[in-house]
N, C-alpha and C positions, 0 to 999 in steps of 0.2 A: 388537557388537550391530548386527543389521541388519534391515531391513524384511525383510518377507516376500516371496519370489518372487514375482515377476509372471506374471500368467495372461496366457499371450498368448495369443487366440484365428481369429489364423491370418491368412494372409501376405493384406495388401491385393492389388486387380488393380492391374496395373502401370499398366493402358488408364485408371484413376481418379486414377491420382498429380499433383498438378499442378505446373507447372514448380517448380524452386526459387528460393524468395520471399527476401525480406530475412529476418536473424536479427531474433529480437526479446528485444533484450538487456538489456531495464530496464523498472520498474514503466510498462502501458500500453506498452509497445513505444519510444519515442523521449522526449527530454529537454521538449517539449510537453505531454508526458501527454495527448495526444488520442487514445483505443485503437480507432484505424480498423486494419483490417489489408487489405495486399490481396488474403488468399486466396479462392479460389470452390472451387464443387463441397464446400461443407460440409451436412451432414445437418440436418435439422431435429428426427429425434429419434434416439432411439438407446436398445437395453435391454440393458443392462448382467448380468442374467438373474438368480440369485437371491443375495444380499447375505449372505454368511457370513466369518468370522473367519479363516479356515483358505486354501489358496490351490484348493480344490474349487470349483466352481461349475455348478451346473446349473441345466433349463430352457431358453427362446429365447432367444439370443443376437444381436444383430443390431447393423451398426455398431459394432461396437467391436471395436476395433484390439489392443488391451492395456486391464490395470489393475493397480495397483498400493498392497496396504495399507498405511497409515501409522498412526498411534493413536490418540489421542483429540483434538488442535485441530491445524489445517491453515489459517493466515493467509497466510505469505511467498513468493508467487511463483503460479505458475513463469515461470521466463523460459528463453528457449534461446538457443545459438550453438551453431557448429561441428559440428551431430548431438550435442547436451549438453543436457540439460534441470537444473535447477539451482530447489531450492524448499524454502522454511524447515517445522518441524512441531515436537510436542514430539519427545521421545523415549523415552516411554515410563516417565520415572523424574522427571518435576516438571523438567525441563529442556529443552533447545533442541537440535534437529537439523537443520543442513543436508544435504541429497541430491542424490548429482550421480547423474544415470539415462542411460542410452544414450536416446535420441528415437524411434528404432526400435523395442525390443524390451523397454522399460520396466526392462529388468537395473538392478541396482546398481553403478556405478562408485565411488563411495567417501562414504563419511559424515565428519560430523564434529562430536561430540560436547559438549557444551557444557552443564556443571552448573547446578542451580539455584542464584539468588543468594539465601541466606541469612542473615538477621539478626535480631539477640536485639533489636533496636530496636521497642519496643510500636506507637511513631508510625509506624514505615515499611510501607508498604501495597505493595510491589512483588514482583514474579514470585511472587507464592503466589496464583494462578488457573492454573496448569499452562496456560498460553497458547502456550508455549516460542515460537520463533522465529516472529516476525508482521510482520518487515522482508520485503518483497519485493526479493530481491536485483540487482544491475548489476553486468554482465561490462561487461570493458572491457581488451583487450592483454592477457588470456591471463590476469586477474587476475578475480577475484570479492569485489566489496566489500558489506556486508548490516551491521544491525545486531544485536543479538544479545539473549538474551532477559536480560540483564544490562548493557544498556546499554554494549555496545563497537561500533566500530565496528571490523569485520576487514576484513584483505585477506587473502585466500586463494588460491593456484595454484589455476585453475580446474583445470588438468591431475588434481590432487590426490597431488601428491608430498609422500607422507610426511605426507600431512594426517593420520591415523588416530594419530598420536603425541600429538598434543593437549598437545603438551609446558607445561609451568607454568599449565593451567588448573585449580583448586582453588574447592573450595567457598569462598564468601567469609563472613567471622561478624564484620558489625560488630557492635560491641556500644553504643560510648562516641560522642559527638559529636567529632571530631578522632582516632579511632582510626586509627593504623598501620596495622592491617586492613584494606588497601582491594584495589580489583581491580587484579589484575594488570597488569602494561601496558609491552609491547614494542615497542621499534621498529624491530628486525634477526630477521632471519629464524630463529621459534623452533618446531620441534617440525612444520617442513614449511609454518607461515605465513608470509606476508612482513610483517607488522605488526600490530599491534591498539593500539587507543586507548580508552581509559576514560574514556569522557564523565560518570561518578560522580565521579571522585578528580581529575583533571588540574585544573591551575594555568587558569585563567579561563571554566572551565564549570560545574565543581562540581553536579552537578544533582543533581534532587531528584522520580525519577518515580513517577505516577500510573498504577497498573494493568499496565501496560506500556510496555515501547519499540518501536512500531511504524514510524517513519519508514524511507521508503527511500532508500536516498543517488543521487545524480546526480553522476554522472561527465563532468565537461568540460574538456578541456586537462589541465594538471596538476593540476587541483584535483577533491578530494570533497568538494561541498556533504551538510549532514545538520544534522539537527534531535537538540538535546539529550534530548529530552521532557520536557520541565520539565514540574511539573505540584503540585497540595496535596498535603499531608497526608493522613495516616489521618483527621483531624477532618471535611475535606473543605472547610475554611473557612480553613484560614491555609497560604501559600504559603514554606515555610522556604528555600528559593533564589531567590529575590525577582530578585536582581542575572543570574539564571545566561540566557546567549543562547538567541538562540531559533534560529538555526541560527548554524555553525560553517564553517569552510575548513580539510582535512586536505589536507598535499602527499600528491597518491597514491601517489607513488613509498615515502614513506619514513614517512607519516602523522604528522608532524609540525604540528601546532597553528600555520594562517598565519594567520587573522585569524578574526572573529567580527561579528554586528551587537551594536549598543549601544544598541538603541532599548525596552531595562528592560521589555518584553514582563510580564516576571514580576512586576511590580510590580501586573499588571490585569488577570490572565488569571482564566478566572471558575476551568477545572478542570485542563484539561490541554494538552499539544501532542501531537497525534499524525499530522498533517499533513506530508507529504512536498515537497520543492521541486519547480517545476517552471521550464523557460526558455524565452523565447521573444526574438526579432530583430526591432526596431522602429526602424526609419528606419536599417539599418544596425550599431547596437548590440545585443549580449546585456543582456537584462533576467532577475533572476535570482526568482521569484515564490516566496512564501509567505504561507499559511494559519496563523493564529497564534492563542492562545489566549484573545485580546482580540475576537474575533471580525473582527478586521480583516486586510485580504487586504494585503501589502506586494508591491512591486516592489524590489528593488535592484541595483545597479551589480556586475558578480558580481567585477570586478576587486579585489584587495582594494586601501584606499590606506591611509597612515599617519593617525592616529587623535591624539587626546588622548592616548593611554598608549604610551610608546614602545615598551613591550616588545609590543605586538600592533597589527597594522593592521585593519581595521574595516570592514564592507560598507557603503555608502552609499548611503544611502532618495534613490530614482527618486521615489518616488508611495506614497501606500500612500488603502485605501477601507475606510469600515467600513461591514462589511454589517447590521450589526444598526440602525445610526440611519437607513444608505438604507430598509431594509427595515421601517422604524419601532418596533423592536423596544425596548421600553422597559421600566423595572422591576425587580427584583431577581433576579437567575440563581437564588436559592432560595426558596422557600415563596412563590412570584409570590401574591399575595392574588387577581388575577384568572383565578390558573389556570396552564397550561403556555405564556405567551404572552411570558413573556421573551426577555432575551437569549441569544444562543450561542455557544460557540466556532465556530472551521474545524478540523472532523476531514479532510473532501474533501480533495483534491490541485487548487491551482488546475490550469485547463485553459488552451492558448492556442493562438488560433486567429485569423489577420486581426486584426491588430494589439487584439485586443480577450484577454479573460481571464474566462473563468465560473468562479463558487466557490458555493457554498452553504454555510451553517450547517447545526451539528448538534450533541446533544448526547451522550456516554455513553449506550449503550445502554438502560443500566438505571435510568435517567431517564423511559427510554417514550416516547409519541409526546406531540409540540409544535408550535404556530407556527416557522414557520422563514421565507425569505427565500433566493431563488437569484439572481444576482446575476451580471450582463457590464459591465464595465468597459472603459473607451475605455484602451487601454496607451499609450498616444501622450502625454498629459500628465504635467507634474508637480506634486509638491507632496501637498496637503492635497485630492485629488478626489474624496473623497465625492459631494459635489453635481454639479462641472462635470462629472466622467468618468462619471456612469450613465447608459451607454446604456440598460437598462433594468433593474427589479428585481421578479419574480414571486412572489410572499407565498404561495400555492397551493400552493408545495411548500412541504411540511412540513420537521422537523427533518431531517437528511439526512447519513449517512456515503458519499455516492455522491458519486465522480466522475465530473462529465459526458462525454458524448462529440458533438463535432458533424462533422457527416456531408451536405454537399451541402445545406445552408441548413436544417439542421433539428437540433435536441438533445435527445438522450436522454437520462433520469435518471430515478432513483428518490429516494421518500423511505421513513424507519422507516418512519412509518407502513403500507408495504405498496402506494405507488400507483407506478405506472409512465409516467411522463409524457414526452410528446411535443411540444417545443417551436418553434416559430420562432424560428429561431438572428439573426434580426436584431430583431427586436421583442419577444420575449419569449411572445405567446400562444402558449395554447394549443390544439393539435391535437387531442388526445385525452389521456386517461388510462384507463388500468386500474387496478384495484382486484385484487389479488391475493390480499389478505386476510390476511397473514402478515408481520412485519418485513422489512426486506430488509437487509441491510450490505456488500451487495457492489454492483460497479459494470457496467455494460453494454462489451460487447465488438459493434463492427458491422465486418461482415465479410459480402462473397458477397449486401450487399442486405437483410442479416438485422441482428435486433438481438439478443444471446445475455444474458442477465442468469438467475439464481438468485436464491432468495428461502431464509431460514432455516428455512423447512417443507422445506427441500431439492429444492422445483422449480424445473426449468430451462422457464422461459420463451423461445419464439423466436417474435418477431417481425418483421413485415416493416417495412424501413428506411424509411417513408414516412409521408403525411398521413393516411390513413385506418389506423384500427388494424385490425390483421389479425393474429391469432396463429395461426402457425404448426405450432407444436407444443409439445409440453409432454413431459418426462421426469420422473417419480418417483424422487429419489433416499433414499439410507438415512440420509443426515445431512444437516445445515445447507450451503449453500455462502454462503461466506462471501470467497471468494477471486474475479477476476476471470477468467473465461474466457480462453484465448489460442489463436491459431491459426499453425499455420507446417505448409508441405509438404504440405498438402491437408487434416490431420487439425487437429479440437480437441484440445485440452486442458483437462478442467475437472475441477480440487481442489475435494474435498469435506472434510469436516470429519475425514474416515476416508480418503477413497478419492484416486487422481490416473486419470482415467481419458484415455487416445487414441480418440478417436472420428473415423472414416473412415468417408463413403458407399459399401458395400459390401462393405465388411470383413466377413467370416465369417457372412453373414445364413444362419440358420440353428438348428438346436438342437445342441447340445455333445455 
């Protein structure tokens, strides 16, 4: 099964190409999660010409490099290395597909396919939203680690040898609480993988997820930081993995189970985890940052040490902030008698930047829009810094699945609600806002002086990276974007809910 050919619509000028940049090989480009990139000479708009199913295309064309169909939801990636573009989608059949595409000419180098997870369990509320793979994947040494739409964590030869075997992946039908029937789970190389881990079944994770597995893993050293997705029930009110972590330590070599945190996350999380880790180097040290389902932002020591339980060693709490009491967020996460003014979880990816950390609240989409709380944190302290570490905390933005971006003293961000805000990265006010008018769930990409963000009515907004708002341009696309823009070798890249398109200044302007 494979996507459909790529329209490629004709060889960029060589005089527009711009030198070759770093790869950007992980959710946001680097283990910061701050998505600056340093390419220039990027378009402001670009038409992609008329939007049909088939690989025909007529009409203006202009700016555009290549594009390529995929199916009905587009969450995980892209990321590139090596001339490799690499990005999660369903595939077509209630399941999950990773795609590795040449960078240049949008082709297919190899898929790899991945069943929906199925269960006769009335309570289990997971993978029946055709979401399929919503992990943004990390190359790392010739390897490709992502989570999967079944809660595994892969390692995959980026190469893709022998990936298309798909060797011992099978529909999974629990049925019983404690049934046999669990996912699969490899540790030596099956079927052209080099390992997979089942964050469902394995001995000290057990999880129990909500809607989806969307965390993306971080690759440091030998180790793969990842988030279980813990999360409730069908009822939406009782947490049946109470005890299960909220992120985990895989050796990447061999993804063996090294340690875990133990700070019972699941014991108070209102709905879910769906929050990625991110790192940052404070006086010398790795600090290892997560957004958790308490609404509270933790730092931890990313070494793992021995713990109370011998058979697992344990990440150890730096600091942790809860952004709903700085943000005065008070009240019941359901039926708020006052309205949509409670608390939240962290969907966002923290961000790090000068020794500080931005995260925002947010809730499930389909919750709708709410008071939220955006939040910078002094990374320098320990303990319990709610209070002593808020550098500052702006209530304005609403609930919010965006992660920020800061860029030369200044922060970008959206909330659901649809506003596009521009902040003062040391104090918090703000510059401006837009109003776009449509939810937004994707995050902003600044690059070339621009700020690149999509909104779910599938406009791409471009504005200029500065104090006064100034928009750029504006593209109409045919679905949602929902994924974050990326830039490498002069061209974007921006996943649409259907489309992956290469967009270059100059490319093929013209009609077809």
């Amino acid at each position: 099964m494979n996507v459909l050919k790529p329209i490629v619509t004709g060889s960029l000028c060589l005089s527009l190409i711009s030198s070759l940049a770093a790869d950007w090989p992980t959710f946001f480009g680097g283990n910061t999660r701050n998505g600056v990139s340093p390419e220039t000479n990027l378009p402001v708009t670009f038409n992609p010409g008329t939007m049909r199913l088939d690989t025909a295309s007529t009409g203006q064309v202009s700016n555009l490099k290549w594009r390529v169909r995929f199916y009905t939801h587009a969450y995980g990636g892209p990321v590139i290395a090596a001339g490799r573009l690499f990005l999660g989608t369903t595939n077509g059949k209630k399941g999950g597909l990773v795609t590795a595409l040449d960078e240049a000419t949008g082709k297919t180098l190899w898929q790899f396919d991945l069943p929906q997870f199925i269960t006769k369990r009335k309570e289990y509320n997971y993978d029946i939203l055709d979401l399929g793979v919503c992990s943004t994947p990390t190359l790392d040494g010739g390897r490709l680690y992502f989570v999967s739409n079944r809660d595994e964590v892969f390692c995959l030869d980026a190469a893709g040898k022998n990936q298309a075997a798909n060797a011992g992946l099978t529909n999974i039908t629990w049925s019983t609480e404690g049934s046999a029937q669990k996912p699969p789970f490899f540790r030596t190389a099956v079927g052209g993988f080099h390992w997979v881990f089942s964050m469902l079944s394995e001995k000290f994770v057990d999880a129990w997820v909500q809607d989806a597995s969307s965390g993306s893993p971080l690759v440091d050293g030998d180790y793969v930081y990842v988030s279980p997705c813990n999360g409730v029930d069908k009822s939406h009110r009782r947490v049946p993995r109470p005890h299960t972590p909220s992120l985990i330590v895989l050796d990447k070599h061999t993804g063996q189970l090294v340690a875990r945190d133990f700070e019972e996350v699941g014991t108070r999380l209102w709905h879910g985890e769906w929050s990625s880790p991110a790192m940052g180097v404070v006086n010398g040290r790795k600090q290892l940052y997560w957004g958790a389902g308490d609404g509270v932002c933790y730092a931890f020591d990313p070494t793992p040490v021995p713990g109370t339980n011998a058979e697992i060693k344990t990440l150890k709490v730096i600091w942790k902030f809860d952004i709903n009491a700085a943000g005065g967020r008070t009240g019941p996460y359901w039926n708020n008698p006052a309205g949509r003014v409670g608390p939240s979880e962290c969907i966002a990816t923290p961000v790090f930047h000068n020794n500080r950390v931005y995260i925002a609240v947010g809730q499930d989409p389909r919750h709708k829009e709410g008071r939220g709380a955006l939040a910078c944190i002094d990374a320098t302290q320990t303990g319990d810094i709610t209070k002593t570490g808020c550098v500052w905390v702006n209530t304005n933005v609403d609930r919010s699945l965006t992660t920020v971006v800061v860029k030369d003293g200044l922060l970008f961000t959206a909330d659901f609600t649809g506003r596009v805000h521009c902040l003062d990265a040391d104090n918090g006010k703000t510059h401006w806002v837009h109003e776009t008018g449509r939810p937004i769930w994707s995050s902003p990409l600044v690059a070339d002086g621009k700020v690149y963000l999509g909104t779910d009515a599938g406009d791409l907004y471009v504005y200029a990276a500065a104090k006064e708002l100034k928009i750029l341009g504006k593209t109409k696309l045919e679905s949602p974007l929902s994924a974050t823009p990326i830039a490498h070798n002069g061209v974007l890249f921006i996943l649409s809910q259907k489309w992956l398109y290469a967009v270059a200044a100059g490319a093929n302007t013209g009609a077809e």
